[in-house]
N, C-alpha and C positions, 0 to 999 in steps of 0.2 A: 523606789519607796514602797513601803508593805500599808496593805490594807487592811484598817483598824474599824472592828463594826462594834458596838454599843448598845446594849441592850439593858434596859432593867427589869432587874432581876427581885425578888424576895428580900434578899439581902440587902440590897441597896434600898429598898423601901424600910428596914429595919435600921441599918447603917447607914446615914446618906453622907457620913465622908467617904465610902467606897464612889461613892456617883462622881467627886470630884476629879477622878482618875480616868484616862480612855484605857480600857480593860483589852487587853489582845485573847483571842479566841474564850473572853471571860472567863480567865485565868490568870493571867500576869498581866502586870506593868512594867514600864522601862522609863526608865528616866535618866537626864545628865547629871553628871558629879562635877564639883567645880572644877575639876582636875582636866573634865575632857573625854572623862572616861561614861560607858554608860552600864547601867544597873539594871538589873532586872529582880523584881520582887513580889511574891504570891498575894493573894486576896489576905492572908492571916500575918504577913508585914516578912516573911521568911525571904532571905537573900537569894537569889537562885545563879546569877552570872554575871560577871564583868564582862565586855569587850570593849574594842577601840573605836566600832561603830552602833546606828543604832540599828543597822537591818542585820548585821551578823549577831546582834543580841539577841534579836528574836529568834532567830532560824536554832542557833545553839541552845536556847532556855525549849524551844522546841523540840529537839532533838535529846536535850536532856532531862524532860519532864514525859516525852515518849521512852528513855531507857528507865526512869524510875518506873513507871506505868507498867510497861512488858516486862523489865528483868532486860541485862544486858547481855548480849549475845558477844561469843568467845572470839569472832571476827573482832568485834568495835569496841572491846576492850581488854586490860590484860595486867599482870601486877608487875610492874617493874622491879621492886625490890621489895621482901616482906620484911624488912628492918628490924632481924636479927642478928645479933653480932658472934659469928663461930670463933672457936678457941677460946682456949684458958687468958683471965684477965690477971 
């Protein structure tokens, strides 16, 4: 299990439904979908990751709020297809 710390902040003295929420590195939320699935979603309500559990939610929305942050390196990612379509239609 991942360890969730909680702090108040400005924001949540300003917003107190942000406080309703345990904030992971007071940046995101993760919570379950009826489905089974879980969600991860920013302070400003923006969608950030699906997975199948809740600690691979976090480690991912981490990993992918660290490539938005830095810019994504040519190793960890890559374009599979740029979807255009060559030849005469």
């Amino acid at each position: 299990m991942v360890e969730t710390k909680t702090q108040v902040t400005e924001t949540q003295k300003e917003h107190p439904e942000i406080s309703e929420y345990t904030w992971i590195d007071d940046v995101f939320r993760v919570y379950k979908t009826k489905y089974g699935l879980w969600h991860s979603a920013a302070k400003d309500g923006e969608e950030l990751v699906t997975a199948l559990s809740e600690e691979l939610c976090i480690r991912m929305t981490r990993f992918y709020l660290k490539g938005r942050q830095e810019g994504w390196s040519e190793q960890e990612s890559r374009v599979m297809n740029d979807g255009k379509v060559g030849g005469k239609l």
